[in-house]
C-alpha positions, 0 to 999 in steps of 0.5 A: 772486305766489301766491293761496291760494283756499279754499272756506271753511276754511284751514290758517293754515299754508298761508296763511302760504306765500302772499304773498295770500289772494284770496278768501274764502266768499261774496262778501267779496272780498279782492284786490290792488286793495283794497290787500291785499298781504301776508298780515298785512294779509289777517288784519286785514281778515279779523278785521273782517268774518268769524267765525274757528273753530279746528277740528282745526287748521284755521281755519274763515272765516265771513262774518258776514253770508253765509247758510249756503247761501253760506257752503258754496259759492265765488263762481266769477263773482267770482274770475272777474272778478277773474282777468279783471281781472288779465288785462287789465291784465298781472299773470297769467303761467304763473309765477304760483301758485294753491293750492285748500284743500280744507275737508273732505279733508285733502289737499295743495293742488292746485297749478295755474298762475295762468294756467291758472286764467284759464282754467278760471273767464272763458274756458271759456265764450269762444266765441273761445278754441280748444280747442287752447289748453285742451288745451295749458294741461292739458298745460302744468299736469301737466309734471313737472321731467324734462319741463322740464329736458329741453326746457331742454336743447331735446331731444324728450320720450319719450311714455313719460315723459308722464304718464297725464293728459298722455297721455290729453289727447293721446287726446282731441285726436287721436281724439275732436275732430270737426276733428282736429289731426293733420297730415302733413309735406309731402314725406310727403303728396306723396309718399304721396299716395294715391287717396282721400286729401284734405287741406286748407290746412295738410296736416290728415288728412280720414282718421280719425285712427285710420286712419291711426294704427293702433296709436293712441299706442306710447309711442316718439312723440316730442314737442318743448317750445319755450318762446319769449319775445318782447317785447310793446308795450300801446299807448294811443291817443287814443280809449281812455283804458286799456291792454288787454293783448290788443292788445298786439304784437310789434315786427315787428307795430308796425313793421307798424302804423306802416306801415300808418298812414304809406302808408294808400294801400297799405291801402284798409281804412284808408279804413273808419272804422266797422272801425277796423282799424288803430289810432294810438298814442300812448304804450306799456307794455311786457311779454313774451309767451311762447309755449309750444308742443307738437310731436309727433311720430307715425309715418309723417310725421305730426305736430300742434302745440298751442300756448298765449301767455302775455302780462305786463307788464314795465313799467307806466309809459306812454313814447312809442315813443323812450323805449323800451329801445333793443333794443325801438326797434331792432326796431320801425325796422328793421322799418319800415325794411324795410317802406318799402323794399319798398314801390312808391313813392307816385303822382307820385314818382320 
């Protein structure tokens, strides 16, 4: 799937290279809910509702009934609520395309991920969003194909072949965050451990950064790109009558759920209806998550990792648990299997 977003104005050309044109000037809203799919169907809607203007080869889109003050601006909240929409339901993926026209300059489209455009219109003001996952997608945005190519082959990235965006990102996150990603091995920080120098769960440096790295980034820093995918099981319960991808989970963590369900004596919060901790379902989609992943790699042991999930549908039919592709059902029993062996027997058994 591909969008092509304008702010008023489009090459017919460009929008001929897109399978949907999912906004328009205003708040004449054209999206994949409505039955619009294909480009041709877009111009017969379009025609209905908006004046067209060729000007110096560019089509000029105007709602008839937008004022002029809307006409000049793009409805962020609308396009927001439709790429949440998207989100929720499993049709965003890092694959997905999204293409900016801009009406007055006559530039190239700006490319950017679909996902990374989820992003930048619901989530900047999503207090539960980690910076880090910001920072990951800007990186994730600007790799070039050397950079793909090299992780493809799972060989580290030189910091020389980072370009200057991705570079500055990793500038910012190290010496401007207030909590510093940076890190230390921990044969390193026992060994190297000195007066003074306090770190907390999970090795983070409490020094300045810019202490420790004193010669900041040298360009001989290496960095490491995984690219994981794993299945993902969107559960239905009996209380929710839709499926929302966040709580969608691998087949160890619904093997753990099915535990957690069959020994609610092993769980006392199973007990707190109010929390509703751990959730009984009764039918599944399935999808993918991805995980991409940055490693870096500094001097003198020290290291950060920036990280950003990637979750779709793959199948949006509902099939109980049984009727799932058996590499699915496999992982999800054995994982439970695992679980009840480990398990201390119930009260009043041998």
């Amino acid at each position: 799937m591909s969008l092509l977003v304008t702010d008023g104005a489009l090459s017919t050309g460009s929008a001929c290279h897109s399978d949907v044109v999912a906004c328009l000037p205003d708040n004449t809203w054209i999206d994949l809910d409505n039955g619009v799919e294909t480009v041709g169907d877009y111009w017969q809607v379009v025609r209905a509702s908006c004046h067209l203007e060729n000007k110096d080869g560019w089509l000029q889109i105007r709602p008839w009934l937008a004022s002029e003050a809307r006409q000049d601006r793009l409805d962020r909240k609308a396009l927001g609520n439709l790429i949440a929409g998207f989100q929720r339901e499993g049709r965003l993926s890092l694959a997905n395309q999204v293409a900016f026209v801009n009406a007055t300059k006559r530039e190239e489209p700006e490319i950017f991920s679909f996902f990374y455009l989820a992003y930048l219109f619901h989530h900047l003001g999503d207090e539960e969003v980690r910076l880090q996952d910001w920072n990951a997608l800007r990186i994730y945005a600007g790799m070039t194909p050397v950079q793909t190519e090299i992780a493809k082959a799972q060989r580290p990235v030189d910091f020389q072949y980072l370009s200057s965006a991705q570079l500055g990102v990793l500038q910012h996150v190290l010496f401007d965050s207030l909590d510093p990603y940076l890190k230390l091995e921990e044969m390193v920080l026992e060994r190297e451990r000195e007066p003074g120098m306090d770190t907390d769960y999970g090795f983070n440096l409490r020094t300045e950064p810019t202490e420790f790295l004193g010669n900041g980034i040298t360009s001989k820093e290496m960095m490491w790109i995984d690219d994981v995918m794993d299945y993902l099981l969107v559960g239905l319960t009996k209380e929710r009558s839709g499926f929302d991808i966040e709580d969608g989970m691998n087949p160890v963590a619904l093997a753990t759920n099915l535990f957690e369900n069959e020994r609610p004596d092993l769980h006392p919060w199973m007990k707190d209806e109010e929390q509703d901790v751990t959730r009984k379902y009764s039918a599944y989609r399935l999808g993918q998550q991805r995980q991409v992943r940055f490693r870096l790699h500094f001097g003198g042991g020290a290291y950060m990792a920036l990280e950003v999930r990637d979750k779709g549908l793959i199948d949006r039919r509902a099939r109980a648990l049984g009727d799932l592709p058996y590499e699915v059902r496999k992982r999800v029993y054995d994982g439970l299997e695992r679980l009840r062996a480990e398990a201390p027997p119930k009260k009043g058994t041998n």
